[in-house]
C-alpha distance (Angstrom), angle and dihedral (degrees) to the residues before:
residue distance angle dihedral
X1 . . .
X2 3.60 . .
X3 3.89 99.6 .
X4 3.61 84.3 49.5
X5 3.84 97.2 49.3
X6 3.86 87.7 50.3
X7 3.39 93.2 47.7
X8 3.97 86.9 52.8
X9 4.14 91.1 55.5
X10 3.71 88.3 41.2
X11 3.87 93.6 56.6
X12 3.81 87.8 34.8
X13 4.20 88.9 57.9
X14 3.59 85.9 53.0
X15 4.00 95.0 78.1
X16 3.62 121.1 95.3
X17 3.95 115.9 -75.0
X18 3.79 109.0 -149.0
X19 3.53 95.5 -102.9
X20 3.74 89.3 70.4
X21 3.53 91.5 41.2
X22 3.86 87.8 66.3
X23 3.49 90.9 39.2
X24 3.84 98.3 55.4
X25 4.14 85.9 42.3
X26 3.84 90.1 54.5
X27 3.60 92.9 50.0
X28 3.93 91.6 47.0
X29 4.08 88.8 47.7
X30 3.81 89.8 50.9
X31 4.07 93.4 49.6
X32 3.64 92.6 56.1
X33 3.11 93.2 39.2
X34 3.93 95.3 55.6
X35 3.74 86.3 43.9
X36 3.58 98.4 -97.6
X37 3.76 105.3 127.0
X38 3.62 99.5 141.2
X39 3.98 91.1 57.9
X40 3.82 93.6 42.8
X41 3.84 81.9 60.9
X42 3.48 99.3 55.5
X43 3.70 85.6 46.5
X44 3.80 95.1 49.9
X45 3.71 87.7 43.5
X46 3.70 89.6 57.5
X47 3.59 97.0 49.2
X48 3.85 94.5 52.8
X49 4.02 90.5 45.7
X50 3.78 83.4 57.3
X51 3.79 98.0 45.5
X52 3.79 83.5 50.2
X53 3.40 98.4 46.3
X54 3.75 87.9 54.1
X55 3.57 106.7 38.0
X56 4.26 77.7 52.9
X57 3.57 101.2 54.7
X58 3.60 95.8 44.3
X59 3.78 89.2 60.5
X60 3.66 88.8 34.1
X61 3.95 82.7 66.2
X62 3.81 104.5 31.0
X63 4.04 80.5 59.5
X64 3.74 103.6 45.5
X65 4.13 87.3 45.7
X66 3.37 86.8 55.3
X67 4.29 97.5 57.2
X68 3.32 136.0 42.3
X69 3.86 98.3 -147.0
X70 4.11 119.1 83.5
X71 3.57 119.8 -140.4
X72 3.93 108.7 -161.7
X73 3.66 93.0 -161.4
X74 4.11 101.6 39.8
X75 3.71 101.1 37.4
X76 3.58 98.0 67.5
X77 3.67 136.3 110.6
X78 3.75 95.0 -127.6
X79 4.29 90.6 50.3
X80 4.09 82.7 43.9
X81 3.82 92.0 49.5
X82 3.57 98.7 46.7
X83 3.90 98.0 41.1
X84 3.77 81.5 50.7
X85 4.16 95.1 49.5
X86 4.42 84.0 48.9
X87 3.52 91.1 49.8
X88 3.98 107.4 40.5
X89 4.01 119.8 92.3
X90 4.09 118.8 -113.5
X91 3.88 111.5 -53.4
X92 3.87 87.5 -101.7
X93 3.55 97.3 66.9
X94 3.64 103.8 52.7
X95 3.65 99.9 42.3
X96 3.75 138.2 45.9
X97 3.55 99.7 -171.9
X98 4.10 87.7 53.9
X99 4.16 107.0 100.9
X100 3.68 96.6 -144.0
X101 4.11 91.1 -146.1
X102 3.65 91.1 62.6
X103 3.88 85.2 52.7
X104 3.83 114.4 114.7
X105 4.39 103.7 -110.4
């Protein structure tokens, strides 16, 4: 249990500390800015597949620490991420660096 606890607070220390946050909103501000809208998607694209991705594996391991029976199909990152993407309010509300104009409709 306590490689897979650490493992848990590693994967949790992965999200995005504030600092980046700003960062990654700066950058976004300054592509729209310069006219660049369609690469400040990709970018804030990227950033939410990460923060998924995280947010997904952590729970992907808090739940398989917590049982001692694998399923191949629901304890996977992909069946995480996308249970995660059904579940999670509109962009705006989870993020503050997110530009809700660059959001897909």
């Amino acid at each position: 249990p306590g490689e897979e606890m650490a493992l848990v607070e590693h994967l949790k220390g992965m999200s995005l500390a504030t600092g980046a946050q700003k960062e990654l909103r700066s950058l976004l501000v300054v592509l729209t800015q310069l006219g660049k809208e369609d690469i400040a998607r990709q970018v804030q694209l990227a950033g939410d597949n990460f923060e998924v991705s995280q947010m997904a594996a952590v729970k992907l391991a808090e739940d398989t620490m917590s049982t001692d029976k694998m399923d191949e199909n629901a304890h996977t990152l992909e069946h995480y991420t996308k249970m995660l993407r059904a579940h999670q309010p509109a962009a705006g509300e989870t993020s503050s660096w997110r530009i809700k104009a660059l959001s897909p409709p």
